[in-house]
N, C-alpha and C positions, 0 to 999 in steps of 0.2 A: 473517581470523579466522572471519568467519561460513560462509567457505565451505570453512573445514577443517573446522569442527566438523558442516554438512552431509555432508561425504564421510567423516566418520568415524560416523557415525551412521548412512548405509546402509552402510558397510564393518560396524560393529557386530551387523546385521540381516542379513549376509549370511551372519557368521560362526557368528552361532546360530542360524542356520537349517541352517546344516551340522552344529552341533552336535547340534538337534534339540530346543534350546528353544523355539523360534518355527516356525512352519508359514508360510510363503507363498503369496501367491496373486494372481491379477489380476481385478479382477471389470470388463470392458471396458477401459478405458483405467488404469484406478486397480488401483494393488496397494493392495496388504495383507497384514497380520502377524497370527497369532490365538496368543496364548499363554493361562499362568495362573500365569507364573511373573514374581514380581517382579521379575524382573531383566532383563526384557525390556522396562523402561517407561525405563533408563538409553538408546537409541539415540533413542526418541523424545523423549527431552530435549535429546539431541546436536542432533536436526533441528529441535524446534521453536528453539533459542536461536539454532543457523545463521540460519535464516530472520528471526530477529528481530533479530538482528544485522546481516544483511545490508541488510536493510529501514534501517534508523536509521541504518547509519553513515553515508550522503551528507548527512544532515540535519546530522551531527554534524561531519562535514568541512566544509559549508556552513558553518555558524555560527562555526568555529574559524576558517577562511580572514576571516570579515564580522572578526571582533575583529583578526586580524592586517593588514587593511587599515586600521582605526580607528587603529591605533596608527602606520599610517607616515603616514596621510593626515590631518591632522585636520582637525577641520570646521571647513572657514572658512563655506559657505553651506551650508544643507538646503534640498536640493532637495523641494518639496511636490508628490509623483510621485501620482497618483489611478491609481485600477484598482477592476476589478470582475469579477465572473464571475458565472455563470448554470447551472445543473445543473435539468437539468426529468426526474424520477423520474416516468414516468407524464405524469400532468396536473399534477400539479403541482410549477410553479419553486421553487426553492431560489437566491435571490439574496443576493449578499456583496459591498459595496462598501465603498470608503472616501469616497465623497465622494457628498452628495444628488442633484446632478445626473444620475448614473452611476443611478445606481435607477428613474428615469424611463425613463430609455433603455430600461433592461434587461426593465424592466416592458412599453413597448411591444412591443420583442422577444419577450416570452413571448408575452404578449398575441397577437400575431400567429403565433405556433409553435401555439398552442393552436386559432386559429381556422382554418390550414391543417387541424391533425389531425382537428377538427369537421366541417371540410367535406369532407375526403377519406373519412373513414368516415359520414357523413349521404346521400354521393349516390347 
């Protein structure tokens, strides 16, 4: 679905730029459209919901598949599964656990990304 509605949305762009409502154009790698006519913002709707479409539906197959499992499997035991992850923007970590332990870890790990980074641009 998300990816008819991208191929119809530069198919849309293509056809009114033959028409001669949309001008085209590539500035390096990136095109572009330059109009002033309302009716040239319906292809870029096409493309942006493609793309928002495409984007969500694995999350949404995901989550439908977890309930269709629930229902053949049920819970006899919950497994108490721990995780964590670490994202460093620059200098600074962005930590997300689910269990305390796991935060110390991840803290030493930053901690030590950070004093790599320190030492490689101090020497």
């Amino acid at each position: 679905m998300g990816l008819g509605l991208l191929v119809t949305g530069i198919l849309l762009y293509v056809i009114f730029s033959a028409l001669g409502i949309v001008r085209a154009g590539v500035f390096i790698i990136f095109p572009f459209f330059v109009s002033n006519n309302a009716l040239s913002l319906i292809p870029l709707v096409f493309i942006l919901s493609g793309f928002l479409l495409m984007f969500t539906a694995p999350a949404e197959r995901i989550s439908r598949q977890g309930k269709e499992e629930q229902e053949h499997y049920p819970e006899t035991e919950k497994e108490n599964r721990k995780f964590g992850g670490l994202v460093m923007i620059g200098p600074i970590p962005i930590i997300f656990v689910n269990d305390r332990k796991i935060i110390y870890i991840l803290a030493g790990v930053a901690a030590a990304i950070l004093l790599v980074l320190l030492l490689y641009y101090l020497r």
